[in-house]
C-alpha positions as CSV (number, residue, x, y, z in Angstrom):
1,X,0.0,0.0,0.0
2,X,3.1,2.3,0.8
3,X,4.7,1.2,-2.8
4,X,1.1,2.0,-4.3
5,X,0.7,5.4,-2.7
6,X,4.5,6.6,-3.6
7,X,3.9,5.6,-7.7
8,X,0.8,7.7,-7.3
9,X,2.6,10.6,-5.6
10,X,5.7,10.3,-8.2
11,X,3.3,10.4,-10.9
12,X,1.5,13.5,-9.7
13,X,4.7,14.9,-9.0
14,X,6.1,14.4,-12.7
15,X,2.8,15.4,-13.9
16,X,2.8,18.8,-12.0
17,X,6.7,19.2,-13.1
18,X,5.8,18.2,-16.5
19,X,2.8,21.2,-16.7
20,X,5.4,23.7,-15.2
21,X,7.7,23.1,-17.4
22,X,5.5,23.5,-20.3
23,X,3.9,26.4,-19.0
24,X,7.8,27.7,-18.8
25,X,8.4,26.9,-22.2
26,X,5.4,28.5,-23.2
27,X,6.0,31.8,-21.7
28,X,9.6,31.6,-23.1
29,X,8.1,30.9,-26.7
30,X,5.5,34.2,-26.3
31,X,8.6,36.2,-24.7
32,X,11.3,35.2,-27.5
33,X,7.9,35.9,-30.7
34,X,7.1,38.9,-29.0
35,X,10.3,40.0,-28.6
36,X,11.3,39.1,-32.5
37,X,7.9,40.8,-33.6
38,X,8.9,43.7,-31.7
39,X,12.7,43.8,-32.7
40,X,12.3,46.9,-35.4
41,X,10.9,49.4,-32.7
42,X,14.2,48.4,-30.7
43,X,15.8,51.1,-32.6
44,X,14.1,53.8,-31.4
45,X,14.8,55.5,-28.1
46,X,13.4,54.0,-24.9
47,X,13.3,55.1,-21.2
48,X,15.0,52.9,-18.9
49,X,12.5,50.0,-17.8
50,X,12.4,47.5,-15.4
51,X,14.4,43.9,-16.1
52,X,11.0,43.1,-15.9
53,X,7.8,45.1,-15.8
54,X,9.0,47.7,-18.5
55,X,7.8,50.9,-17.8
56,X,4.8,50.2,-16.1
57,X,6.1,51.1,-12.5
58,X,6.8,55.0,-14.0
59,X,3.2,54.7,-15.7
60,X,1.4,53.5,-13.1
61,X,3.3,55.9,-10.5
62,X,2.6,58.6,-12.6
63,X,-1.3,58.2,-13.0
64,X,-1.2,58.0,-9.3
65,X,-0.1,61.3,-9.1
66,X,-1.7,62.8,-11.9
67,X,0.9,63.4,-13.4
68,X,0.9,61.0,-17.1
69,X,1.0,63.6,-19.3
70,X,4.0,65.1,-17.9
71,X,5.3,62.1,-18.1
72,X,4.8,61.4,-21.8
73,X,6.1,65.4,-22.3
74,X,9.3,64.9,-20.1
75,X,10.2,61.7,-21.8
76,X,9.2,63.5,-25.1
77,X,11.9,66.6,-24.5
78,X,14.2,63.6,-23.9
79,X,13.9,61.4,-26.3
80,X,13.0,63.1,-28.8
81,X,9.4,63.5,-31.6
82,X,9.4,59.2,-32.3
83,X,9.7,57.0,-28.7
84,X,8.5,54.0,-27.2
85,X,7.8,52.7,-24.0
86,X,6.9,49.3,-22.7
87,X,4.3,48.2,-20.8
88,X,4.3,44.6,-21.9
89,X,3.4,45.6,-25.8
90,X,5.1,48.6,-26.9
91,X,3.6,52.3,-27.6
92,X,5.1,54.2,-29.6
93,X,4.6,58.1,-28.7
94,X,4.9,61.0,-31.1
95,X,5.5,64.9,-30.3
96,X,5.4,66.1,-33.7
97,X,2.3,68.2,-34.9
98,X,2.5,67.2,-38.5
99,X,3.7,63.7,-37.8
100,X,0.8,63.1,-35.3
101,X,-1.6,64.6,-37.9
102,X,-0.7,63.2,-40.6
103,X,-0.2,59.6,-38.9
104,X,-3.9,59.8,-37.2
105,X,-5.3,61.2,-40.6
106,X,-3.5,58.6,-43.1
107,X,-3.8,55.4,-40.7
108,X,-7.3,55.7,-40.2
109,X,-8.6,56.2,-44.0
110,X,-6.7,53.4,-45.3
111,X,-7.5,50.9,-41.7
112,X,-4.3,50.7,-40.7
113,X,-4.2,52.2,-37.4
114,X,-7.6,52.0,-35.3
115,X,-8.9,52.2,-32.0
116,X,-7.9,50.3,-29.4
117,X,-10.4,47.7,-28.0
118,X,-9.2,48.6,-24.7
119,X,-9.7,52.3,-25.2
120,X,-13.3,51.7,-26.7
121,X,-14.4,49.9,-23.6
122,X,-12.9,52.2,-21.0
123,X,-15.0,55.3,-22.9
124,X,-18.2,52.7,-22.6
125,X,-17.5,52.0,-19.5
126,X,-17.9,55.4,-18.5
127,X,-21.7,55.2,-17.9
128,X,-22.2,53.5,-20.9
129,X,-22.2,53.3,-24.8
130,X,-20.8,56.7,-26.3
131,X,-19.4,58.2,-29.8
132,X,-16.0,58.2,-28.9
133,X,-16.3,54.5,-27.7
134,X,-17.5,54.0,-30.9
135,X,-16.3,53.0,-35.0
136,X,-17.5,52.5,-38.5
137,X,-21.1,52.8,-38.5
138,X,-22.1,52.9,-35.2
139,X,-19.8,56.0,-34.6
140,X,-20.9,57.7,-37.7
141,X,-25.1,57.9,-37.4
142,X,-23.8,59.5,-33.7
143,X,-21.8,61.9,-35.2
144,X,-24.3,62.6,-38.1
145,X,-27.3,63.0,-35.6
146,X,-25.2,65.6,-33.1
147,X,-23.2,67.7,-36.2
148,X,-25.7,69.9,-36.7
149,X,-26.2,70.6,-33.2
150,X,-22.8,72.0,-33.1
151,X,-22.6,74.1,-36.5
152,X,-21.4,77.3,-36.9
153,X,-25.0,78.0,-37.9
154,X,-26.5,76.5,-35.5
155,X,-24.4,77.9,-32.1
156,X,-25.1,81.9,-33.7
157,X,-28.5,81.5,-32.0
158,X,-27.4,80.7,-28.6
159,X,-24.7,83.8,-28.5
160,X,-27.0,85.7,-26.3
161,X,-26.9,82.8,-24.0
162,X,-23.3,82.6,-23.5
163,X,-23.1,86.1,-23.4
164,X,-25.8,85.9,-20.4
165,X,-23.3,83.4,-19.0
166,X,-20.0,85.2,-19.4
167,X,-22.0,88.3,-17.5
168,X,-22.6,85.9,-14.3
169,X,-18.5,85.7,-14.3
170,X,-18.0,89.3,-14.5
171,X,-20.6,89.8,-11.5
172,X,-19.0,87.1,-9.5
173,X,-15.7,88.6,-9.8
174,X,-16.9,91.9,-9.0
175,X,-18.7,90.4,-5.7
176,X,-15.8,88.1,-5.0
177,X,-12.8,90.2,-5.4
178,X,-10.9,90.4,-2.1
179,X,-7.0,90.9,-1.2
180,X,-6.1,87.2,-2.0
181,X,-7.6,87.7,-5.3
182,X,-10.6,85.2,-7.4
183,X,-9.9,81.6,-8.0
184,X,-11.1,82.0,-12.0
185,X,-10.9,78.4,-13.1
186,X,-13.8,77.2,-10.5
187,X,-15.5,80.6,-12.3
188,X,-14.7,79.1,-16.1
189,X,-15.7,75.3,-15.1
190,X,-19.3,76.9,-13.8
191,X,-19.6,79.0,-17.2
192,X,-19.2,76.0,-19.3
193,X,-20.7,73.7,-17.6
194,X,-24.2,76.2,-17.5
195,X,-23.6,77.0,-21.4
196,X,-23.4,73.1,-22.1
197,X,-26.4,72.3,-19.7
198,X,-28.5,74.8,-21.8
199,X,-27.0,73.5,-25.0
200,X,-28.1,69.8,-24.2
201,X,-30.5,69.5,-21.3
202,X,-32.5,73.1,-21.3
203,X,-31.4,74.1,-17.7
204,X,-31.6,77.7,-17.8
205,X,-28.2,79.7,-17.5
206,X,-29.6,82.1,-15.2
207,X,-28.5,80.3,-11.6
208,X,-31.2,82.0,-10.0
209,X,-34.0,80.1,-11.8
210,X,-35.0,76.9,-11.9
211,X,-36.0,74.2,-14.6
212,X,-39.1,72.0,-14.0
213,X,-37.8,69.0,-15.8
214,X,-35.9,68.1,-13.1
215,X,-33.2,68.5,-10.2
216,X,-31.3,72.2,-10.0
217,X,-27.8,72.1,-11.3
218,X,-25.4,71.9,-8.5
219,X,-22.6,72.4,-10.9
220,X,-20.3,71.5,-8.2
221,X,-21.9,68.4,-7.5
222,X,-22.2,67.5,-11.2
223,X,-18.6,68.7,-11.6
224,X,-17.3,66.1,-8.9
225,X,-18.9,63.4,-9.8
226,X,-17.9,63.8,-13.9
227,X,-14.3,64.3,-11.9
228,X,-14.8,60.6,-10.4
229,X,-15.6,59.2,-13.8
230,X,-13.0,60.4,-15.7
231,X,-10.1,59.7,-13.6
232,X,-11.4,56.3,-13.5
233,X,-10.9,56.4,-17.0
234,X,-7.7,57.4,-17.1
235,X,-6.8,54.8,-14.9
236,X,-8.3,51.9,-16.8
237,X,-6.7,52.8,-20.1
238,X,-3.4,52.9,-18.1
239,X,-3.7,49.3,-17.1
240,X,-6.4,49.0,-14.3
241,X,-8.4,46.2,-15.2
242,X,-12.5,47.5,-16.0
243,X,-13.4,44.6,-13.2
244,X,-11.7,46.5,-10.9
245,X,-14.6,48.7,-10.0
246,X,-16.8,46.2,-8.2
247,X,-14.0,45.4,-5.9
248,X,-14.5,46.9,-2.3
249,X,-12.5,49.8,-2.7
250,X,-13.1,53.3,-1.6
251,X,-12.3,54.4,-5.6
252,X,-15.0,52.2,-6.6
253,X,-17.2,53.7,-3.7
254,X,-16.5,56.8,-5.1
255,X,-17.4,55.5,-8.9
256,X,-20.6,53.9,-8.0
257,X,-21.9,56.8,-6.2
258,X,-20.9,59.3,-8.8
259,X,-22.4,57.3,-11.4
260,X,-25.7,57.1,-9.0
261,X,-25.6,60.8,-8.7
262,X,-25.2,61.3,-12.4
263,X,-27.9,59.2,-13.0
264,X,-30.2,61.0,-10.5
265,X,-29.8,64.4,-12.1
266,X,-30.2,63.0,-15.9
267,X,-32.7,60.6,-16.0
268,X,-35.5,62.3,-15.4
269,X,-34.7,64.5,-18.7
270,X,-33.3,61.8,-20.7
271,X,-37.1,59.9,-19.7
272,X,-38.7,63.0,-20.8
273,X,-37.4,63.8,-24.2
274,X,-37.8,59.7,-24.8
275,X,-41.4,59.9,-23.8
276,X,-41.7,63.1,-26.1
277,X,-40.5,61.2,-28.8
278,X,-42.8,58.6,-28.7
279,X,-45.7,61.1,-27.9
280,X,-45.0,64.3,-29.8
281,X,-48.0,65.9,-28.5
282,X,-48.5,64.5,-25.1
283,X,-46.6,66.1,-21.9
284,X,-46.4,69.4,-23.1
285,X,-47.7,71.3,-20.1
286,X,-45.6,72.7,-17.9
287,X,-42.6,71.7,-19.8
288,X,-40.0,74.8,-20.4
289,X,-39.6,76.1,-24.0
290,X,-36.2,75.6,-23.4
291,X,-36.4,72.2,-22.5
292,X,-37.9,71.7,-25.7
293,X,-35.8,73.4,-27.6
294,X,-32.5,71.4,-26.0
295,X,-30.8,69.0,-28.0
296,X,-31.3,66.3,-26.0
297,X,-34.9,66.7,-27.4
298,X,-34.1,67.2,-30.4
299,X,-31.9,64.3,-31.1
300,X,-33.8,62.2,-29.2
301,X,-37.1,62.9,-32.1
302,X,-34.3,62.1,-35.1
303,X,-32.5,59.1,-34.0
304,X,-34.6,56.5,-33.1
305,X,-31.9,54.4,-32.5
306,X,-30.8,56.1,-29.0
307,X,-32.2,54.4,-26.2
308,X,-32.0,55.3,-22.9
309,X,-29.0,53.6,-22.0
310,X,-27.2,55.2,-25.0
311,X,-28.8,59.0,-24.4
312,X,-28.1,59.0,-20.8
313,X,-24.3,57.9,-21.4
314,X,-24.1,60.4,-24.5
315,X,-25.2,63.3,-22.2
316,X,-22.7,62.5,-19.7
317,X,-20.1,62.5,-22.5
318,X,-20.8,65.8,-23.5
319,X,-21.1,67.3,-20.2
320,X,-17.6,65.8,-20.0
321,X,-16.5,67.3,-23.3
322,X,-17.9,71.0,-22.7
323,X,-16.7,71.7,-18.9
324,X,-13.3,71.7,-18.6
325,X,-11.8,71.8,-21.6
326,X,-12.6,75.2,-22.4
327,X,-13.0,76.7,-19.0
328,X,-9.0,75.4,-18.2
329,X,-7.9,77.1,-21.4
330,X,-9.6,80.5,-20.2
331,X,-7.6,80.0,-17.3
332,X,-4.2,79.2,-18.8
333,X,-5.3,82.3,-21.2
334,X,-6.1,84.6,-18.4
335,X,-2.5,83.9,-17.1
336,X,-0.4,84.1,-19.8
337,X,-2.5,87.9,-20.5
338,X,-1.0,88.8,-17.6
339,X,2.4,87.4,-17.5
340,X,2.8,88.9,-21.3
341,X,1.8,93.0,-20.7
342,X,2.1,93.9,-24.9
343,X,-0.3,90.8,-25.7
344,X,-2.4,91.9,-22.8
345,X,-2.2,95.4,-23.6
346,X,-2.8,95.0,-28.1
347,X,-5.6,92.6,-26.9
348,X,-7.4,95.1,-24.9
349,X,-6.7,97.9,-27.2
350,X,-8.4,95.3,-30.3
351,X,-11.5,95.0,-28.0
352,X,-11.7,98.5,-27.1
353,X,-11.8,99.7,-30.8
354,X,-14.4,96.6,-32.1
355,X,-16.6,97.0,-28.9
356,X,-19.1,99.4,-28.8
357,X,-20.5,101.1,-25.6
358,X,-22.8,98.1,-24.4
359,X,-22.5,94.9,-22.7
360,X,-23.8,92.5,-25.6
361,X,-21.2,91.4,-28.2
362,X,-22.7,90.0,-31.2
363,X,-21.6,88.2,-34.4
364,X,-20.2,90.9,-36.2
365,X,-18.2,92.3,-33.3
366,X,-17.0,88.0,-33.1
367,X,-15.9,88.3,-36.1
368,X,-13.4,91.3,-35.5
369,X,-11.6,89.6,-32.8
370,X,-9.3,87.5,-34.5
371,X,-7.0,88.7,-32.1
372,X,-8.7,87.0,-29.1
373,X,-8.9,84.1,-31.4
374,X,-5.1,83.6,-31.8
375,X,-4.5,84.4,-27.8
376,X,-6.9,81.1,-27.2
377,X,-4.5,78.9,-30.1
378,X,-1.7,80.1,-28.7
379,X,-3.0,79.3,-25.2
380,X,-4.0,75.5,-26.5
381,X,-0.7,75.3,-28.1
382,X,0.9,75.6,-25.2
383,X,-1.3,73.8,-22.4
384,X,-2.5,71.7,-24.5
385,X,-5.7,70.4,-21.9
386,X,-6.4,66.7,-23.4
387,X,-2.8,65.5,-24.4
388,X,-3.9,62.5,-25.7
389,X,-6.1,59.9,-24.3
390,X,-7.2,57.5,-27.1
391,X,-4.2,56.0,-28.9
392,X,-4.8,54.3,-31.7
393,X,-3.4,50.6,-32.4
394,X,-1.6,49.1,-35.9
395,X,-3.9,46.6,-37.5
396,X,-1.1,45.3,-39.8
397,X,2.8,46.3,-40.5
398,X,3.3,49.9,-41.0
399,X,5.5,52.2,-41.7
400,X,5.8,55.5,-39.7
401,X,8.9,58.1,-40.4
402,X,10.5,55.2,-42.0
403,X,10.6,52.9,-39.8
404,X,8.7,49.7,-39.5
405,X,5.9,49.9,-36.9
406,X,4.7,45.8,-36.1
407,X,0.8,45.0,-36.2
408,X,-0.3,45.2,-32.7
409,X,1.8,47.8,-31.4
410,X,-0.1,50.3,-29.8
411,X,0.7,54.5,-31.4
412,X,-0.1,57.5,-28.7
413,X,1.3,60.9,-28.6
414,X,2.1,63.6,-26.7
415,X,0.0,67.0,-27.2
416,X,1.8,68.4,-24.9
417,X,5.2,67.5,-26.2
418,X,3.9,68.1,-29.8
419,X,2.8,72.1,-28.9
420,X,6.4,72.5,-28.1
421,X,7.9,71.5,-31.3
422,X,10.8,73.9,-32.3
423,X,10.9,72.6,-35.9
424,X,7.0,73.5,-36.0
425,X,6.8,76.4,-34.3
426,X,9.6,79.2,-33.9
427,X,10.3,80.3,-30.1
428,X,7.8,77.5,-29.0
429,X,8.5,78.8,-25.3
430,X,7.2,82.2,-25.9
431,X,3.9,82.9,-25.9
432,X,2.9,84.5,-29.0
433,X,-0.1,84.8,-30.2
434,X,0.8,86.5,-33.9
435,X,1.7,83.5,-35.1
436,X,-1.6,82.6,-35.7
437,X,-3.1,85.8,-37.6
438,X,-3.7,85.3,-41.2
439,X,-0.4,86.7,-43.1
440,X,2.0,85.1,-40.8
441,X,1.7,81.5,-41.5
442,X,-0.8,80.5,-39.8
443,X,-2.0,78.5,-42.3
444,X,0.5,76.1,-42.8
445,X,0.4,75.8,-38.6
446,X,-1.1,72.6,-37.4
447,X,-3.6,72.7,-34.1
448,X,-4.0,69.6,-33.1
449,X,-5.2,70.0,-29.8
450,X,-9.0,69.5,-31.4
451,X,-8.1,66.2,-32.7
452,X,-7.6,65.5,-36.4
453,X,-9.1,64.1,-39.4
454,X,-12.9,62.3,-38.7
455,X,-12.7,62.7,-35.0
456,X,-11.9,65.9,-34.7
457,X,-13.8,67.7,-31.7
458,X,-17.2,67.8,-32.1
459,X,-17.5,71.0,-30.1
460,X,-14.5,73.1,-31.3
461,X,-16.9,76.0,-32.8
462,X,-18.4,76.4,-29.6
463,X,-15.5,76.4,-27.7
464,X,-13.8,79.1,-29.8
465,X,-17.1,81.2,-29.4
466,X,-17.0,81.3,-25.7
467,X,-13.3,81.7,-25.2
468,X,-13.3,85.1,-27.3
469,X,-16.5,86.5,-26.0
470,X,-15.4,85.8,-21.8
471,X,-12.1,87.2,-22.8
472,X,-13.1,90.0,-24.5
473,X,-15.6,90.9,-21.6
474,X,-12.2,90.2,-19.0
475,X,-10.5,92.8,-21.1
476,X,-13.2,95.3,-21.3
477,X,-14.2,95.3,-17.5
478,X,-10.7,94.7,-16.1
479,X,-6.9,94.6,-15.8
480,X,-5.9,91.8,-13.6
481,X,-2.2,90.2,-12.4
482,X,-1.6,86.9,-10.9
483,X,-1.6,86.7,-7.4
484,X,0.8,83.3,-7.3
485,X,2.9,84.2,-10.0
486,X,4.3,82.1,-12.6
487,X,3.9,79.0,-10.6
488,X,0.2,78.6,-11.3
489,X,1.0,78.0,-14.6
490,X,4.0,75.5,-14.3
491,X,2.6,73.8,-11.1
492,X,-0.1,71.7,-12.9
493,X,-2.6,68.8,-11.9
494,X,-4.0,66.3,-14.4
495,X,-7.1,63.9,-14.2
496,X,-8.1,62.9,-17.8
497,X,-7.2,66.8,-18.3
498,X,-4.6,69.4,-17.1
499,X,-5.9,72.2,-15.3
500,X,-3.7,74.6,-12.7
501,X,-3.5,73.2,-9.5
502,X,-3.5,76.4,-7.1
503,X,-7.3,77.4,-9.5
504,X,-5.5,80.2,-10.7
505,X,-6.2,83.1,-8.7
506,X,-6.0,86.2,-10.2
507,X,-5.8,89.7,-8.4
508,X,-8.5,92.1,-10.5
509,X,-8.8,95.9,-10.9
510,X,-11.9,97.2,-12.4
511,X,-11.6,99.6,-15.1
C-alpha cells in the first residue's frame, strides 16, 4: 500500500513538473515571438524600464499622481518627436504636430491604425455606450445626428446665451474680489458647464431660476462626480483592469456613487425627451420652452436608434467634453495675459476699438476679434488640456517616419510635447499669439489640440465662441495680475485633463 501510494505521488509529481515546465516553455516561446515581432521598434529610443515590468512602475506611478501627461512630455523633450515605452506591448509616442496629424489622418482612412479595443471599452465604460467609444457605423449615425447641433449655424442663435453666462463671471468677480484675489478656473468650469447644460439639457443659464424638468444644477456636485468618472478612466486605459470597479474599494465607492448621482440628475430629462418622442404631442404642459428646444430633445425625435441607455451615457459625454476643456484654457489664457503685458495690452486695445458702448457682443463684433482668437491657439498650443487619451493601435505592418511599426503595437502621442515643437513652431516657449493671424503663416500651422481628421472635436466652434467672448468681456471690464505668479502656470494637476492646480487666482482691478 506504501509502494502503491509513492507511484501515485511520483506520478502527480512528474505530472505537476511536466505542466510547469510547459507552462515555462510557453512563456519563453510568447517572450522570444514577441520579442522578435517587436525587434524593429528596438531602434528607437526607450526610457529605462524595469528587467522586468518595462515601464509600467513610471506609468502607473505617474497616473497615481496625476501626473501621465507630464510624463509622456518629459520623456518627449528627452527622447526626442518618435519613442516608445513598454508596458508589456510597446507604444510608440509622437511629439510632432505634422507627424501626429498626418499619422492619425492617413492610418485611419486606409484601416491601418484604429482604436484600441481597450480604449473603446474604458470610454463605454464610463456610464455606458458613447461616440468616442464607438467605430464604423455605429460611430458615424452618432456623429451625423449631433453635427448639426454643433454648426457654426446652429451655435449663432445661442450667442445671447453665453453672453448671459459670461455676465454671471463678470458679476461674480466683482462680488468676489478680495486681497487674496478670485480663483477664476472654479468661475470658467461653472460657465461651461451652464452653457453646455442649456446646450443639451435646457437648464436655464440664469442660476437663479430653476428648470421644471428636473433636479437644479449643482454644478459642483455634477462637476465632482464627472471628476470621479473620468479619472477612472484614465486609470483603466493605463492598465487597471474594468473589473476593478466592483472590488470593495473606496475608488470604486467613489465611482458607483458618482455614477448614481449622475444618473439622479439626468434621467428624469433623458425619460422625458424619450417619452416626447414617442408622444409628440403628449406632456407638453408645464414643460419649459427651453427644454424643448434642447438638444437632448431634439436628437432624441431624429434618431430612433438612441435608447436610454445610450442618451443617458451620451449626455454625460458631452457634459464631460464642454466643462473643462474650455474653461481650463480661459484660465491658462487669463494667465499668460498677464504674465505677457504687450499681448495683454494690443488685446485690450483690439476689443476696445471693435466693442461698442454696451454689454452685448454679437456676431459681427466675433468676427473682429481674431485677435482673441489667436490668444486662445496660442494658449491650447501651449497647455494643451487633453494631451492624448485615445491612442490608436496598428492593424497590420506599418511604416511611420521610415521605420517599420509591427501590427499590434499600440501608437499614442504627446500633445503636450507636440505644442512645443521647435521645428513647427519658432520660439515655442514664448507665448505668441501673432503666429496665428492670417499673413503670418498660420495656415500652414497645425492645431492639433481639437483632434484630427474624422474625430476631430465635435464641439471646437463652440469652444472658440466662448473663449473670445469671456475674454473680451475680461478685457473690457478689467486689468488683472496673478496673485501666485508664474507658478500657477507650471505647477499643474492632471485627471483625464490638465488644469492649474492652485485654480488660478488672479488679483482684479476694475476699469
Amino acid at each position: 500500500m506504501i509502494s502503491q501510494l509513492f507511484i501515485e505521488t511520483s506520478r502527480l509529481y512528474l505530472g505537476l513538473t511536466f505542466i510547469s515546465i510547459s507552462l515555462v516553455g510557453l512563456l519563453v516561446w510568447l517572450w522570444w515571438k514577441t520579442k522578435i515581432a517587436y525587434a524593429p521598434l528596438k531602434s528607437l529610443p526607450s526610457p529605462p524600464q524595469h528587467w522586468l515590468l518595462g515601464n509600467i512602475p513610471q506609468v502607473l506611478e505617474a497616473v497615481k499622481n496625476k501626473k501621465f501627461f507630464q510624463l509622456l512630455f518629459d520623456w518627449s523633450q528627452e527622447f526626442g518627436p518618435m519613442y516608445v515605452y513598454w508596458r508589456g506591448s510597446p507604444v510608440l509616442v509622437l511629439s510632432q504636430p505634422k507627424l501626429i496629424e498626418q499619422t492619425i489622418i492617413n492610418g485611419m482612412k486606409d484601416g491601418s491604425l484604429i482604436r484600441t479595443e481597450g480604449v473603446n471599452a474604458a470610454w463605454n465604460d464610463l456610464s455606458g455606450p458613447i461616440m468616442i467609444g464607438q467605430q464604423g457605423n455605429e460611430w458615424q449615425w452618432r456623429r451625423k445626428a449631433w453635427n448639426p447641433e454643433f454648426s457654426t449655424k446652429s451655435l449663432s442663435k445661442y450667442i445671447e446665451i453665453i453672453n448671459q453666462g459670461c455676465l454671471q463671471v463678470i458679476e461674480d468677480i466683482k462680488t468676489s474680489q478680495s486681497s487674496k484675489g478670485v480663483k477664476v478656473d472654479p468661475l470658467f468650469v461653472e460657465l461651461t458647464m451652464r452653457i453646455i447644460c442649456f446646450l443639451v439639457l435646457g437648464i436655464r443659464v440664469d442660476k437663479k431660476l430653476s428648470s421644471p424638468e428636473g433636479p437644479s444644477l449643482n454644478t459642483d456636485k455634477v462637476y465632482e462626480a464627472m471628476s470621479v468618472i473620468s479619472y477612472r478612466f484614465l486609470r483603466v486605459v493605463t492598465g487597471e483592469k474594468k473589473w476593478q470597479k466592483y472590488l470593495p474599494t473606496q475608488s470604486s465607492r467613489d465611482y458607483w456613487s458618482a455614477r448614481q448621482y449622475l444618473e439622479s440628475f439626468l434621467g428624469s430629462r433623458v425619460d422625458l425627451a424619450l417619452q416626447l418622442r414617442d408622444n409628440p404631442q403628449e406632456h407638453l404642459e408645464g414643460i419649459s420652452s427651453e427644454f424643448l428646444d434642447s438638444m437632448l430633445v431634439k436628437i432624441a425625435a431624429k434618431e430612433p436608434k438612441y435608447d436610454r441607455e445610450s442618451l443617458m451615457a451620451e449626455t454625460v459625454e458631452l457634459l464631460l467634453a464642454g466643462t473643462d476643456t474650455t474653461a481650463h484654457t480661459l484660465s491658462f489664457a487669463m494667465a499668460e495675459l498677464a504674465l505677457n503685458p504687450r499681448v495683454f495690452t494690443e488685446a485690450q486695445s483690439i476689443v476696445n476699438q471693435v466693442w461698442p458702448d454696451d454689454d452685448v457682443i454679437d456676431e459681427e463684433i466675433l468676427k473682429k476679434l481674431n485677435y482673441l482668437r489667436a490668444v486662445v491657439k496660442e494658449t491650447l498650443r501651449l497647455y494643451s488640456i487633453a494631451s492624448g487619451s485615445s491612442p490608436l493601435e496598428a492593424t497590420r505592418d506599418t511604416v511611420i517616419e521610415g521605420v517599420k511599426i509591427p501590427r499590434g503595437t499600440i501608437i499614442s502621442w504627446s500633445i503636450l510635447g507636440a505644442g512645443r515643437d521647435s521645428e513647427t513652431y519658432s520660439e515655442p516657449d514664448q507665448f505668441l499669439p501673432e503666429r496665428w493671424l492670417e499673413g503670418n503663416g498660420s495656415q500652414s500651422l497645425p492645431l492639433i489640440q481639437f483632434g484630427s481628421g474624422y474625430h476631430r472635436c465635435l464641439g471646437e466652434q463652440l469652444a472658440m465662441v466662448e473663449s473670445t467672448m469671456m475674454l473680451a468681456k475680461m478685457l473690457r471690464y478689467f486689468n488683472w495680475d496673478l496673485v501666485n505668479g508664474r507658478s500657477s502656470v507650471e505647477n499643474l494637476q492632471q485627471n483625464l485633463l490638465i488644469y492649474p492646480s492652485d485654480g488660478m487666482p488672479l488679483r482684479f482691478k476694475l476699469r
